[in-house]
C-alpha positions in Angstrom: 56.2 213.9 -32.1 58.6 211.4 -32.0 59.2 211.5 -35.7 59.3 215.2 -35.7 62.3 214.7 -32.8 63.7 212.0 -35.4 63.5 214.4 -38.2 65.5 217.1 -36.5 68.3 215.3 -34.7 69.3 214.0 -38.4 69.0 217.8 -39.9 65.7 216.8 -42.3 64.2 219.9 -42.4 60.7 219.6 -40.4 57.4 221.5 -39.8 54.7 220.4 -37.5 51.3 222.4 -38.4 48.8 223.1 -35.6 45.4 223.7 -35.9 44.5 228.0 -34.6 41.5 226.5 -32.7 38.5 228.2 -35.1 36.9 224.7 -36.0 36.5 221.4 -34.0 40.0 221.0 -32.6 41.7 222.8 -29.7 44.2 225.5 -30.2 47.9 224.1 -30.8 46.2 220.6 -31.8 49.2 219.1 -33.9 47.7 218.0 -37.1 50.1 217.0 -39.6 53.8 217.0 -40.2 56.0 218.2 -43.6 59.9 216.6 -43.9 62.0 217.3 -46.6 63.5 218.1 -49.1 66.6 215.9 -48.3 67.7 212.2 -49.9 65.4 209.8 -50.4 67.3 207.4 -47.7 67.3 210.1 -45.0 63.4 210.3 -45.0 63.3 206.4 -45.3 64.6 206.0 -41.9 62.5 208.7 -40.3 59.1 208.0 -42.1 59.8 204.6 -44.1 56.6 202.8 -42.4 54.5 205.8 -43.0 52.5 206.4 -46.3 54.3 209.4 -48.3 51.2 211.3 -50.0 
């Protein structure tokens, strides 16, 4: 959440996907989190220590 927050307050476009509760996980279990597009630099400071796939 906290890079979702990050993500937003510097106008990277963000989506935070949460699960619809038909497997394993709760309903509204947040399970991943899409930034971009935007410059490379941008998503460096709000993701930089996480691994990009």
């Amino acid at each position: 959440m906290e890079i979702f927050k990050k993500a937003r307050e510097m106008k990277i476009p963000a989506f935070l996907v949460e699960d619809a509760g038909y497997t394993q996980l709760p309903p509204s279990t947040k399970t991943s989190l899409g930034l971009g597009p935007d410059e490379e630099d941008k998503l460096e400071k709000v993701a930089g220590n996480l691994k990009l796939l």
